[in-house]
C-alpha positions, 0 to 999 in steps of 0.5 A, spaced: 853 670 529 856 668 537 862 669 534 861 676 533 864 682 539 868 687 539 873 687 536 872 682 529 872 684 523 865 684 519 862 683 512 857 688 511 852 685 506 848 690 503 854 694 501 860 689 501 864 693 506 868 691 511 868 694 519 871 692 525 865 692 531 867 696 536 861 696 540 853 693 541 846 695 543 840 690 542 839 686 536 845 693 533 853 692 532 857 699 532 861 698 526 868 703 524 868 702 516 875 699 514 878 702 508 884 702 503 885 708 502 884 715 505 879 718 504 879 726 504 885 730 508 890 725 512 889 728 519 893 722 524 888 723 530 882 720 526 886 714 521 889 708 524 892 702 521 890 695 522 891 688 521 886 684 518 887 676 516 887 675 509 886 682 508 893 685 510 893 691 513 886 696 512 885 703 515 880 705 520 878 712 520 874 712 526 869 718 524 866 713 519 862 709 525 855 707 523 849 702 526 849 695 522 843 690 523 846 683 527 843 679 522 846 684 516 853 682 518 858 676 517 863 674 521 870 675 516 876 675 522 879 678 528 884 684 528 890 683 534 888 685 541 894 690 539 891 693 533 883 693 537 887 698 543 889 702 538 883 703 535 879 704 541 885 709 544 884 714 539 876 713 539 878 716 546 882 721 544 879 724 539 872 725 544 877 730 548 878 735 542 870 735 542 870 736 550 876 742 550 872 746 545 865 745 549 868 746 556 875 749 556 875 754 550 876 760 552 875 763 545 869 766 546 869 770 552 870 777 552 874 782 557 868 786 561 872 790 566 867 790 571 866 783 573 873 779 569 879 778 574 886 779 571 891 774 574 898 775 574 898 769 570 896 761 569 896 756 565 895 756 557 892 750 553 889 747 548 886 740 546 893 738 545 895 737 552 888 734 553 889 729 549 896 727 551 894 727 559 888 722 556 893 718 552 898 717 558 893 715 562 890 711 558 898 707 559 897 707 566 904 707 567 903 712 573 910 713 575 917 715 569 916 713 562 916 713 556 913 721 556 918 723 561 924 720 557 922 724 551 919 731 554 928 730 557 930 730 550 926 734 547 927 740 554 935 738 553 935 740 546 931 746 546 936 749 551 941 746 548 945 742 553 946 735 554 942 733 560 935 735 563 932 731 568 924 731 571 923 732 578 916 735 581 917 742 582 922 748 581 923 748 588 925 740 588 930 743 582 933 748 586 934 742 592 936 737 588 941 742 585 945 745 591 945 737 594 949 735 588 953 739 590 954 736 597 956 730 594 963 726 596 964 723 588 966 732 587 972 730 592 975 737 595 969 741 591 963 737 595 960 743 599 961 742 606 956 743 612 960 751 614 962 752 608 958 759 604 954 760 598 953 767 595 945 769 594 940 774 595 935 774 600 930 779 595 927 774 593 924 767 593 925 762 599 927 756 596 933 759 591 936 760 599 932 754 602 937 748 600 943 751 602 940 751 609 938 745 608 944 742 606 947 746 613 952 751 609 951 758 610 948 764 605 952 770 604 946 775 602 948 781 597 943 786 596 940 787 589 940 793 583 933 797 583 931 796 576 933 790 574 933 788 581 938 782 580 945 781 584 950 786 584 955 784 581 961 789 583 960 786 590 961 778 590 969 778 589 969 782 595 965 778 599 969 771 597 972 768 603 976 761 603 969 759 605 966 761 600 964 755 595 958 756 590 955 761 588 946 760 587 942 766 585 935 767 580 934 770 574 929 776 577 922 775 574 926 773 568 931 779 567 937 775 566 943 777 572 950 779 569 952 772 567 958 774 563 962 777 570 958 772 575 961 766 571 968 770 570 969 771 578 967 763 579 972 761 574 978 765 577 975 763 584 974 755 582 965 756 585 960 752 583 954 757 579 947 754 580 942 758 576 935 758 579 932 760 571 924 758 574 922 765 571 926 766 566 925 761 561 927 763 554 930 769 556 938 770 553 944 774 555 949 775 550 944 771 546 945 764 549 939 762 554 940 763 562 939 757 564 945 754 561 952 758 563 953 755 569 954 748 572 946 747 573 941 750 571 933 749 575 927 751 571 919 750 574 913 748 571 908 750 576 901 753 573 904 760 573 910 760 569 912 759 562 910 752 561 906 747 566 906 741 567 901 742 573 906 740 579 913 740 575 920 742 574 927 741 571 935 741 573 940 740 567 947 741 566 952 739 561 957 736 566 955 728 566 958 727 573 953 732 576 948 729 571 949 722 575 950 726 581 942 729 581 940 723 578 941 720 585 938 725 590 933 725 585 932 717 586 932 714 593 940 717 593 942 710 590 948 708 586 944 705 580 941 709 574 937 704 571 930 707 569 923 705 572 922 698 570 928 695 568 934 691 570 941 691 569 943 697 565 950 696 568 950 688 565 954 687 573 948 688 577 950 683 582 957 685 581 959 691 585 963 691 591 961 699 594 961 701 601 962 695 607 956 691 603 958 684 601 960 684 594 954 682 589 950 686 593 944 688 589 947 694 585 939 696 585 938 697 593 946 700 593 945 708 596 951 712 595 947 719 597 942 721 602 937 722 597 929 724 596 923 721 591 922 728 588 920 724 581 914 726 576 909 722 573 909 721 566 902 724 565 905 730 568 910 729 562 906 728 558 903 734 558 909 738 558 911 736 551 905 740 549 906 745 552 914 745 551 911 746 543 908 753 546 914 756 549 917 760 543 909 763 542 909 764 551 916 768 550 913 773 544 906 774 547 910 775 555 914 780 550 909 784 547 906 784 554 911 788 557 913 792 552 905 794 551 905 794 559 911 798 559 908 803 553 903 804 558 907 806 564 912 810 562 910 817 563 909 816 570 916 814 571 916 821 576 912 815 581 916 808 580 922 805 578 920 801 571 923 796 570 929 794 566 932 789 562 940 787 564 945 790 559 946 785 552 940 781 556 932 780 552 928 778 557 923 773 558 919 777 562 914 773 568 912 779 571 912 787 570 916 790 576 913 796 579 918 800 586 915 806 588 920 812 588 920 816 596 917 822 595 911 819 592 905 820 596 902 814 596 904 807 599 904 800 596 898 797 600 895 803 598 896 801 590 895 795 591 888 794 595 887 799 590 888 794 584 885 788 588 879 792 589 879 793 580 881 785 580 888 786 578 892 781 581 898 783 584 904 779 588 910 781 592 917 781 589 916 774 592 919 774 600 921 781 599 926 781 605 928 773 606 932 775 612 925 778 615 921 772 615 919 768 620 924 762 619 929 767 618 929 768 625 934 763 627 938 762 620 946 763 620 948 767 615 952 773 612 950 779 610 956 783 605 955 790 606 948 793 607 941 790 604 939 797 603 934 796 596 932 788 599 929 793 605 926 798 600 923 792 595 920 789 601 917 796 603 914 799 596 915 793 591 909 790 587 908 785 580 903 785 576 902 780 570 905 779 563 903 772 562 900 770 555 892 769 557 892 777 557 889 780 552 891 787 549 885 790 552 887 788 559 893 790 559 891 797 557 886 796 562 892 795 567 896 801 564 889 805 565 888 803 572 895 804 575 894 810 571 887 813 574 890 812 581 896 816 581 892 821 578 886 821 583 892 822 588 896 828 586 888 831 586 887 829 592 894 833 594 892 839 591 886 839 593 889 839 601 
């Protein structure tokens, strides 16, 4: 009777079965029945394989947990430690599928258009990702591992490129992305201090922020009205001997012209960064953004079509580049190993690199100047679920927009509608709405509006980097004017497309934008 605890195997007297004790209370044994075979439907997060001396390997059902009496039971073994782990990890993990339907289920809650909030986006999950947080936790294994190795995998794949590498946001994916570019193993291509890079400044701060930082100089182009992406037609004329890269984001996930950006670059020998943080699973020409250029950058913070909480993605298909951003992104070191082993080159003690002594330790080698911008692996973690999600996330931010759209279209004698770049199929992030000149309203009219119905809306981002506060002091050029920067700064605003909304809040969006400029075109008349 001593020699019962948890994790040995037992003899039920009274029915003759076997179970491994997996708790106790008193003179009682917490018991999950072993069986030889599965009984009912096969179902992965219920049923696991353990093994029991003499009785070779036995199938523990963990819903099959009942109370024996202490003096009912017979010692018969142990099971390994290894197989006992097992058993309690999924003990664990099938509590979580309870926890999300009693705590985080939304199925239940209804829209009421005087007191629910509709957000311009947020994060979509269910038990799964739950559980696969739970299960990385349980690991402890608090930086990269095997969770990030495989959501790496499986996030190249689903773009179709050969490398993709984790870091800890998309802005951290942008930076990491331009610095590759700075870097010596590039030779005559490295982007120098001086040197300058092609943006818009209709648009978020941290596209534009690496290469400032990294001491080049933007050339701000001004954008298209509608589709709100670079203009195209004027990058050549804004290429000078200077001019090295090109860096521009997929506005709210409408794809730029890639097709002519990606012909000036190759004519020109310029660097392509795609800034794809709002535009994942969108395709030009029926390939993914993300993927025409040199790098490719992607964020999964709550907001966009996937999360990991704090999270981003730098991928490319250039396995120079792919080193390169794999050293800013660790330390700016010269060796690859991953977190945890040793070796990987079999010469770790071999190298001869800079003015170091020859073996100096390859491991604390730095060929860059680099940052810690890593994940931990219950970021990835979460990040495979969701990843599984993405082609539904896609369809539902489509029919959002179409929806929204629908809704919309009449009152184009007031707004600039949105529209997609030619040969493009957007994954929208948002719904753009520009206010025409003659309208008789303002955009902070509408907007405080909105806010007052709880509608969430947001800025087309900085509107007019070039008129923020940091900006002030930033060397940079401006080719031609900024004329449509200036008017989305003045009378642009977004409202939501993200799955979480339901079709009954998109009318409600529709019916409200709507209701608004009514009541203004009464209250002109009336005056």
């Amino acid at each position: 009777m001593e020699k019962l605890k948890q994790s040995s195997v037992v003899r039920i007297n009274k029915t003759n079965e076997l179970g491994v004790v997996v708790g106790s209370s008193g003179e009682e044994l917490y018991v999950l029945i072993l069986q030889t075979e599965i009984v009912g439907p096969f179902l992965d997060k219920y049923h696991v394989y353990v093994t029991v001396t003499d009785n070779g390997a036995l199938l523990v059902d963990i819903r099959r947990k009942q109370t024996v009496a202490i003096h009912e039971a017979e010692w018969v073994s142990e099971i390994p430690t290894a197989d006992y782990e097992k058993i309690v990890r999924m003990d664990i993990l099938s509590k979580v599928e309870n926890y999300y339907e009693l705590f985080h289920s939304d199925r239940n809650k209804h829209f009421d258009a005087e007191k629910t909030a509709i957000s311009y986006g947020g994060r979509i999950f269910d038990e799964k990702e739950m559980r696969n947080l739970v299960d990385s936790s349980l690991d402890f294994w608090l930086t990269a591992g095997r969770f990030n190795k495989q959501f790496e995998k499986e996030f190249a794949e689903f773009l179709g490129v050969r490398y993709a590498l984790l870091t800890n946001s998309g802005s951290s994916a942008n930076l990491l992305a331009f610095s590759a570019l700075t870097s010596p193993k590039l030779g005559d291509r490295r982007v120098m201090p001086g040197d300058e890079v092609i943006t818009v400044a209709a648009g978020f701060p941290t596209t534009v922020a690496p290469i400032i930082q990294n001491g080049a100089i933007p050339v701000f182009i001004d954008v298209e009205l509608g589709t709100y992406n670079i203009m195209v037609d004027r990058i050549e004329e804004a290429i000078t001997p200077k001019t090295k890269a090109i860096m521009v984001a997929h506005t709210m996930g409408n794809p730029f012209e890639l097709d002519k950006v990606m012909e000036i670059a190759n004519k020109y020998h310029l660097w392509v960064v795609e800034d794809n943080c709002d535009a994942l699973g969108s395709t030009f020409n029926g390939k993914l953004t993300g993927t025409y250029g040199h790098i490719g950058t992607s964020s999964f913070y709550p907001p966009h079509h996937m999360t990991m909480g704090e999270g981003g993605a730098v991928y490319t298909n250039h396995a120079l580049l792919k080193t390169i951003i794999e050293s800013f992104r660790d330390w700016g070191r010269d060796c690859w190993c991953p977190s945890g082993c040793d070796n990987t080159c079999k010469k770790r003690f071999a190298w001869e690199l800079g003015s170091l002594p020859k073996g100096y330790d390859h491991k604390y080698t730095y060929s860059h100047i680099g940052y810690n911008l890593r994940v931990t692996d219950m970021q990835a973690a979460v990040g495979i679920e969701q990843l599984k999600k993405v082609p539904s996330f896609i369809q539902a931010r489509k029919n959002n927009f179409n929806r929204l759209y629908e809704g919309l279209k009449e009152l184009e004698p007031f707004f600039i509608l949105p529209r997609p770049t030619e040969n493009s199929d957007p994954s929208w992030f948002g719904f753009i709405l520009t206010l025409k000149d003659d309208v008789n309203f303002t955009k902070n009219e509408i907007v405080d509006h909105l806010e007052k119905k709880r509608i969430q809306t947001r800025m087309l981002f900085a509107g007019n980097l070039i008129r923020q506060p940091a900006y002030q002091h930033v060397n940079y050029r401006i080719h031609g004017n900024l004329t449509n920067t200036d008017k989305i700064m003045h009378d642009t605003f977004l409202v939501g497309v993200y799955p979480g909304l339901t079709n009954e809040m998109i009318d409600y969006v529709a019916n409200t934008i709507k209701q608004f400029v009514i009541n203004k075109q009464s209250e002109e008349v009336t005056t």
